[in-house]
N, C-alpha and C positions, 0 to 999 in steps of 0.2 A: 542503345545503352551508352551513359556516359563513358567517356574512354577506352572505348572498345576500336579496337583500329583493325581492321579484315586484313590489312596488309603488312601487318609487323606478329612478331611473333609475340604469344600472349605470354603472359607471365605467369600461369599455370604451365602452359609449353615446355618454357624455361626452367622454372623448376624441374621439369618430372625430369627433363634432359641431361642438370645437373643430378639428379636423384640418380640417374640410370647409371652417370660415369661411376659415382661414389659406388653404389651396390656392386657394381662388376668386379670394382676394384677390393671388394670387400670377400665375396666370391672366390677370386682367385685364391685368397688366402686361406679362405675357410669356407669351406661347400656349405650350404643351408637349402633342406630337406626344400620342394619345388612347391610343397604345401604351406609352409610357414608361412604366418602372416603381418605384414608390417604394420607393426605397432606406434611407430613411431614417429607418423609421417602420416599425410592422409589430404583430400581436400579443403579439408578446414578444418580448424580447431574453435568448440567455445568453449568460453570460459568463465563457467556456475553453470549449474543443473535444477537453476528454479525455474517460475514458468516462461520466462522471456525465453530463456535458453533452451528448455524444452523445445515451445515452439520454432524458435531457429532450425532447429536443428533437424524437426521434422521437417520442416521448405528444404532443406538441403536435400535430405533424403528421398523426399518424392522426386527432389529433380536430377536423382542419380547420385549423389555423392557421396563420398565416405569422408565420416565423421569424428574427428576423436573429440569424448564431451570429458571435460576437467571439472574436477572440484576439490578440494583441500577436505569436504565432510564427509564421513563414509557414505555409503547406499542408505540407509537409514532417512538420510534429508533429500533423497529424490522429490523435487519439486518446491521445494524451499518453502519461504514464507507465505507462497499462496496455498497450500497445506493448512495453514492455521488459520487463512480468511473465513470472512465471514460471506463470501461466495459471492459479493454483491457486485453488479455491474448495471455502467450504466448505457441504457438504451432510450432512444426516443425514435415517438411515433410509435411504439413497440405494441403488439397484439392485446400483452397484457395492459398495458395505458389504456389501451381502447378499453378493453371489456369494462376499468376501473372508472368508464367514462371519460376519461382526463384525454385533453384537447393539445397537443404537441405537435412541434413544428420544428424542421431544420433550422431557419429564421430564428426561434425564437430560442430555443437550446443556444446558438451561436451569438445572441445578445447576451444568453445568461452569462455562456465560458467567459465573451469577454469583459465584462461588467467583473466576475468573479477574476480571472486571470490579473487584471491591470497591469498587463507588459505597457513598460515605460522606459524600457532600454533598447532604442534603438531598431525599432519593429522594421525600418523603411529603410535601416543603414547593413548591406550584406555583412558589414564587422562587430554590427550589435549584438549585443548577449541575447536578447529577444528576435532577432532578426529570421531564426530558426524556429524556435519555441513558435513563432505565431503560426507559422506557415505547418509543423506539425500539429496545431491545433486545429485548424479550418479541416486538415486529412481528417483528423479524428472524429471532428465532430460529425466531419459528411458520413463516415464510415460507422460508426454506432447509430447514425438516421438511416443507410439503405444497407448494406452490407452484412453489418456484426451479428444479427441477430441473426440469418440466414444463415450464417458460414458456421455457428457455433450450433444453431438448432442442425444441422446438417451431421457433425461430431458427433450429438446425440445429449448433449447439455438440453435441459430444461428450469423453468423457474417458480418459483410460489407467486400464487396470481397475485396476490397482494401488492402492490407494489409502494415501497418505501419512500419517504421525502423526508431527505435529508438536507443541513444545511440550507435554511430554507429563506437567509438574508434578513428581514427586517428592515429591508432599508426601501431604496427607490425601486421601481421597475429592470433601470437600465446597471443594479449595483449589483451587490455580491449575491449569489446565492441561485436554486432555481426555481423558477415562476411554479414547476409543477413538479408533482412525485415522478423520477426516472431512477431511484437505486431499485433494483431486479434481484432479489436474493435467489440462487439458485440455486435448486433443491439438489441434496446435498453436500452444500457448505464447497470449502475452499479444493475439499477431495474432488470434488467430482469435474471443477472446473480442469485440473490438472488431469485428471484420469483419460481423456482422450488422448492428448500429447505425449504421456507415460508412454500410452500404447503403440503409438504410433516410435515411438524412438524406441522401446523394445523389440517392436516387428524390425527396427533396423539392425539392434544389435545383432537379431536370429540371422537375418541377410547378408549380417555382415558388414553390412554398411557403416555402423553406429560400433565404436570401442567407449565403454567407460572406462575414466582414469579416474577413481574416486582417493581420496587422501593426494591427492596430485596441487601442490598450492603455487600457485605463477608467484613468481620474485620479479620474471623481468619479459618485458615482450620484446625481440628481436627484429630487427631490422639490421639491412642488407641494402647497400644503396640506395636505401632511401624507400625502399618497400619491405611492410613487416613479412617474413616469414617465418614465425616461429615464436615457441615458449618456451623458456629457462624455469626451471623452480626447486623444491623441494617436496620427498618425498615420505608424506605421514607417515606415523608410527600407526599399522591398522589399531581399527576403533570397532567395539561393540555398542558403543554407547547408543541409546535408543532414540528418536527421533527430537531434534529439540534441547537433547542436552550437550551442556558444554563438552568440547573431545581435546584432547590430547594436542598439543601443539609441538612433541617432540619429531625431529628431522631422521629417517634413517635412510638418507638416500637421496638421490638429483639427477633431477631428468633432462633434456631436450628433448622439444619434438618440432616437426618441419611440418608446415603447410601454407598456401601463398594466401591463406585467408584468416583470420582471427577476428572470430565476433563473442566481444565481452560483454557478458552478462550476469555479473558479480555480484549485484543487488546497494542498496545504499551505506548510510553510516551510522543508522538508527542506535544498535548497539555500544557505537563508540562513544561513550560520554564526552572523550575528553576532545573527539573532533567535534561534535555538536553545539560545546561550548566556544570551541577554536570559530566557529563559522555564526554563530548566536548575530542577531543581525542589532544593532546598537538600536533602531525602534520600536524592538519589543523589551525596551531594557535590560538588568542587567542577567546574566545567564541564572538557572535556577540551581544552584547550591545541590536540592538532592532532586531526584529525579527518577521515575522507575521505566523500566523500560518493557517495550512490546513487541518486540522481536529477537529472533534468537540469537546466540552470541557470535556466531559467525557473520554478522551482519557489521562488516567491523570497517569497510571502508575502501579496504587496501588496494585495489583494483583502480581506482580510482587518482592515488597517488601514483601506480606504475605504470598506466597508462598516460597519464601526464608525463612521465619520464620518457615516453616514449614519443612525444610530441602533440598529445591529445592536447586539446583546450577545453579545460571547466572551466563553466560559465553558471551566474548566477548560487553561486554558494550557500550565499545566506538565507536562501529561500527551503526554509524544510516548513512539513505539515505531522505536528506535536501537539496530541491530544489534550483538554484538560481533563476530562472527566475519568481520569486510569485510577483505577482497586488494584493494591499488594496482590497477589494471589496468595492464599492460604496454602494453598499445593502447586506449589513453582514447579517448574519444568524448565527454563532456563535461569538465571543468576536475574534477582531484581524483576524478575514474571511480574509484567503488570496487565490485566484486562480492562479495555475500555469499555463502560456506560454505553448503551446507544439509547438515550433518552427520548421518551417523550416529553411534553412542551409544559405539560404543568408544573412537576419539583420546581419551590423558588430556589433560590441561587443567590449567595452570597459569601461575601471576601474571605479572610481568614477573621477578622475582627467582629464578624457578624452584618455587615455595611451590603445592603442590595445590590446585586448588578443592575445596570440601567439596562436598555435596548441599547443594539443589540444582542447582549451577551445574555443570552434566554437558550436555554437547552433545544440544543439541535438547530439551532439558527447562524451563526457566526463563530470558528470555531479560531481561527486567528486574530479576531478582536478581541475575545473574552481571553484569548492568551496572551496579550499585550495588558489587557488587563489586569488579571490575573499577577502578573510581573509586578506592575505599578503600583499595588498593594503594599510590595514588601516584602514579602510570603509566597511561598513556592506549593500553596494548596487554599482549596478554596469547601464551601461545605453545599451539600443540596439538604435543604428541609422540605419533606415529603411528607407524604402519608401513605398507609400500608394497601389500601384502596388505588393510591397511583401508583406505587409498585408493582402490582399487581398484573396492572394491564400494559405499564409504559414502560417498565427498564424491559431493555436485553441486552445480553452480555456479545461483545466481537468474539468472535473466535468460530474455526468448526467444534471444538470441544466441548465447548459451551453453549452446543446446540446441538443435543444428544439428537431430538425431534429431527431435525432439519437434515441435520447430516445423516444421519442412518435414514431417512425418508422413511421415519414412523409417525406414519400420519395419526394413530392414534393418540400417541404423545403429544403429538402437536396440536388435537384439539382440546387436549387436557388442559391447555392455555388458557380456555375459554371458562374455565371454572376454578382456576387455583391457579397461584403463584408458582411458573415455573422453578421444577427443581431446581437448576443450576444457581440463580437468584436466592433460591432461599439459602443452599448453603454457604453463598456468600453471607448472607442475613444473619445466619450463625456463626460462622467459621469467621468470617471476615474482619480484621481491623479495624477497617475505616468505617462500620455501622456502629449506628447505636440507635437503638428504640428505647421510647417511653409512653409511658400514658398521658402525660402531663408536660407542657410547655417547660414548666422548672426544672423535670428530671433529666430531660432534654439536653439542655443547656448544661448542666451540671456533669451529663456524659461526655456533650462535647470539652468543654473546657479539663476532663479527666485527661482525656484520649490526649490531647495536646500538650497539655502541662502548664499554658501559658495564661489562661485566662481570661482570655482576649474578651467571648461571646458573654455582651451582659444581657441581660434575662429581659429588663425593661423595654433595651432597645430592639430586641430580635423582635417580642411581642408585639410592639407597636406598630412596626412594617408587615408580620405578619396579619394583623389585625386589619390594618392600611387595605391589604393586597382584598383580605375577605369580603370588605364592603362590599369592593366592587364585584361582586356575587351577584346581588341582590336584583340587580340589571338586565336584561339580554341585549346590553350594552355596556362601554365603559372607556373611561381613561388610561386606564393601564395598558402599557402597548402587551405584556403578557397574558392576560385575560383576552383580551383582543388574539391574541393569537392562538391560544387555546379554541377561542369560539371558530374561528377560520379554520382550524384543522377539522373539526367537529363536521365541516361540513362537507370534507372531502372522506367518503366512502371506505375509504383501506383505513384509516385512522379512526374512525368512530367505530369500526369493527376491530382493530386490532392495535392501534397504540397510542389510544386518549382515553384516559377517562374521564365519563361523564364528569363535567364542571363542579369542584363542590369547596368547601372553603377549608382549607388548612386544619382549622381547630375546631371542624366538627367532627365531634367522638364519633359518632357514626363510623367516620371513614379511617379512625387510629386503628392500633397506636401511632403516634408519632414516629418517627426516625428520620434520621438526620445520614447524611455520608458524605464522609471526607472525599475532596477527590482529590489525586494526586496528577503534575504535569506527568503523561507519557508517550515517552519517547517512539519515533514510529518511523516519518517517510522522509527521503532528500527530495526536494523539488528541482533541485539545479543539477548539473551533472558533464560530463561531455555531450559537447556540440555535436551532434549530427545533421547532416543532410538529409533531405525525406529517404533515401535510400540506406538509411544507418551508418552511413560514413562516417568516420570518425576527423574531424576537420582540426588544422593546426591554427595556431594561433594569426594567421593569416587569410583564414578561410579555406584553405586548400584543404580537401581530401587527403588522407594518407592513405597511400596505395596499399590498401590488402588489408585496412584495420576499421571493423567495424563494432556497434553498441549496440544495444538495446536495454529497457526497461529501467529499473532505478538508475541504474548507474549513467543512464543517459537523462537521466529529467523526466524521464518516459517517454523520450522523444524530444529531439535536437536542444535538448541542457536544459528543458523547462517547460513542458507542455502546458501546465497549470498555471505558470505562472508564479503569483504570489500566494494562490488557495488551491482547494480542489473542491471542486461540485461532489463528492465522493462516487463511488461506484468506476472512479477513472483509473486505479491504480491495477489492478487485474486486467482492464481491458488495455491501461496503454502498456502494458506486456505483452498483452497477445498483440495489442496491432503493432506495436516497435518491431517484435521478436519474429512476427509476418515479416514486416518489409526489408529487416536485414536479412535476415533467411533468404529471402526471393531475390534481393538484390545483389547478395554473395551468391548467389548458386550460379544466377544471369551472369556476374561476370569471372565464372570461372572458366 
């Protein structure tokens, strides 16, 4: 183990020795009952209670030690924003691949990351902001090829055979995107990924091992010679607030606690408007004016800022992954509630003025291009014109909530798919904002341009490209790189059974009414974050390790300030949690 020395005294040692002089001396003054249990002090401290931190906290636990887990949100948010995933992870080579036919390789997963990734900062220089970021990729990608899938079916996680393909590039072989379907939606949504780790950190608290400090929010991480031991903060006003909704930010109280370890696990800065603009990267132009967001409001940043105060180094900033295709929700649950689209590949897709995306900014293909896009416009929203026939079979909604079927593991729900338009979909159809159905191309247009106020979509020019796109129908061939890619999906198995419909043209009534949906930019993941070393170190702006401070999960990039890179293959944000919140977990416990 790095810095492990047999022959000097460890610095857990040293603590518990200063621990012991203080308590006696504390003692003397005032006896405490031989049962009381210290609260306030413990092997490690993390800091958030979503799923990075979870699993940290379990690797602690199995390897003996005791725990105190922080969060500023009540119990309520046990497990954070992987609660409201949409459960999806990605694996390769994975059983399910097989069954679905589909041909994957370590090899070839690791041309996709890096094609997708494009670290250009520094990969080969130990002071580059990618210098981490890559070397946490190659773990990842080995470890989702032999590992992750074992370790997690072991837990007792399972997945729907289907397997998803997402992001799926448009471009060269060696560019963005993956060659093959690897998202793994697992059956019961974002709950059930988290429900093992609950457990397992519950079985601690009963042992003992594990104190929740819930309402407990870090202001400051403490350092002592130059090694953290310990957290400053403030302490909430209790909250009943139910899971998801904004709480109370009033102070009645200030804590310290001591432990020679601290692995933060805060999460990113999705929620914080005004940081996401602050960090907006100058080549996706200029930030977007309004914005809705898709995570909850505690998702604000701040860890991020006081772990830098502490010596942390963030790295790659400007690198977040912000959806375009996000719907208002009709029934918020957090401030600005926005649900992302997960589209299939036929809805066209065009600006706010009505003007086609090219390739390729094609639904579920490029999701960082069509947002540079998207910007270049003008306009901080763009439209999909569909039909009621592709709805039917191609939207789903992110969320566990928005997958009654999935998440409750009602399989009969789930095959209700196969004959009607899921619920959750249609009450967006109804309830929703950003729809509008017609019978007629004219009335279309006339809804969109209501919904707006502006104007923009003329009736001529949508026609005409609509009409454009239809020819090319008539083929089992074509020029259009999206027709082409509709027929490609057609041919891969999980997609011809559950999310393409059969090819058919826009403006045939058969397949209306018409509708149209706005989509709005929303707000979601930080890609950059503090630098780690494979073992969750928290590295200062030098390279060096800070002794006793370690990261995981967004607030680390997912992994040493940037696993991803500049994109994400999706299904990586869930698992580079669980693998971050493994390694520092094992590698805090190793060097305690």
């Amino acid at each position: 183990m790095e810095n492990s020395a047999p022959t000097t005294i460890s610095r857990r040692r040293a603590l518990t020795v200063a621990g012991g002089v203080a308590a006696g001396t504390a003692l003397a003054a005032h006896a405490v009952p031989a049962f009381a249990a210290d609260t306030t002090s413990a092997d490690a401290i993390v800091v958030g209670h979503g799923l990075a931190g979870l699993v940290a906290t379990a690797e602690l636990v199995a390897a003996g030690k005791k725990v105190l887990l922080l969060d500023q949100e009540p119990e309520s948010n046990l497990g954070g924003q992987a609660f409201w995933s949409f459960g999806g992870l990605f694996l390769i080579n994975s059983d399910e691949q097989r069954l679905m036919g589909i041909k994957d390789t370590q090899e070839l997963a690791w041309q996709d990351w890096l094609g997708t990734a494009g670290f250009d900062r520094g990969v080969d220089d130990p002071t580059g902001q990618d210098y981490w970021a890559h070397k946490w990729a190659e773990a990842y990608v080995d470890f989702a090829a032999n590992e992750k899938r074992s370790w997690l079916y072991g837990l007792g996680i399972r997945w729907f055979p289907i397997v998803g393909w997402a992001e799926r590039g448009g471009g060269l072989a060696d560019g963005h995107g993956n060659s093959v379907p690897r998202f793994h939606v697992t059956w019961g949504t974002g709950p059930a990924v988290v429900e093992p780790f609950e457990k397992q950190v519950r079985a601690g608290v009963a042992s003992g091992k594990v104190t929740f400090k819930f309402r407990h929010r870090v202001d400051e991480i403490v350092r002592t010679n130059g090694a953290v031991t310990g957290v400053r903060g403030a302490i909430l006003e209790p909250s009943t607030a139910q899971r998801g909704k904004a709480t109370s930010r009033t102070v009645v109280g200030a804590f310290e606690l001591n432990a020679p370890v601290v692995i933060v696990t805060s999460g990113g800065i999705g929620a914080n408007h005004d940081l996401v603009r602050q960090n907006w990267p100058a080549r996706l132009g200029n930030p977007p004016k309004t914005m809705i967001t898709g995570v909850p409001a505690y998702v604000d940043g701040r860890m991020l800022g006081i772990t830098a105060s502490a010596g942390g180094r963030i790295v790659n900033p400007d690198r977040m992954w912000h959806y375009t295709e996000g719907l208002r929700n009709y029934d918020p649950i957090w401030p600005d509630h926005g649900i992302r689209i997960l589209p299939g590949p036929s809805s066209m897709w065009f600006d706010a003025t009505g003007k086609r995306f090219s390739a390729p900014d094609m639904p579920g293909y490029d999701t960082l291009h069509t947002l540079g896009s998207i910007t270049a416009s003008g306009y901080d929203y763009s439209w999909f014109v569909t039909t009621s026939k592709i709805i039917a079979k191609e939207f789903a909604l992110s969320g566990s909530e928005q997958n009654p079927d999935l998440t409750n593991k009602d399989i009969l729900m789930l095959l209700s798919r196969i004959w009607q338009t899921p619920e959750p979909i249609e009450k967006f159809r109804k309830n929703g904002v950003d729809f509008i159905t017609a019978t007629t191309l004219s009335e279309l247009v006339l809804g969109m341009n209501k919904l707006t106020g502006d104007g923009l979509i003329k009736l001529a020019d949508l026609q005409r490209q609509i009409e454009a796109r239809d020819r090319e129908i008539d083929n089992p061939y074509s020029k259009d790189a999206q027709v082409m890619g509709i027929r490609n999906a057609l041919s891969y198995t999980g997609d011809s059974l559950s999310r393409t419909a059969a090819i058919h043209k826009i403006l045939d009534l058969s397949a209306g009414p018409l509708i149209a949906v706005r989509l709005n930019i929303l707000t979601r993941k930080t890609l950059g974050g503090l630098q780690t070393d494979l073992s969750g170190r928290v590295l200062d702006s030098t390279g060096t390790p800070i002794p006793g401070l370690y990261a995981a999960g967004e607030v680390s990039g997912f992994g040493g300030g940037g696993v991803h890179g500049y994109r994400s293959m999706e299904g990586t944000f869930l698992g580079g949690c669980l693998f971050s919140g493994r390694q520092a977990g094992r590698a805090a416990a190793a060097a305690l």
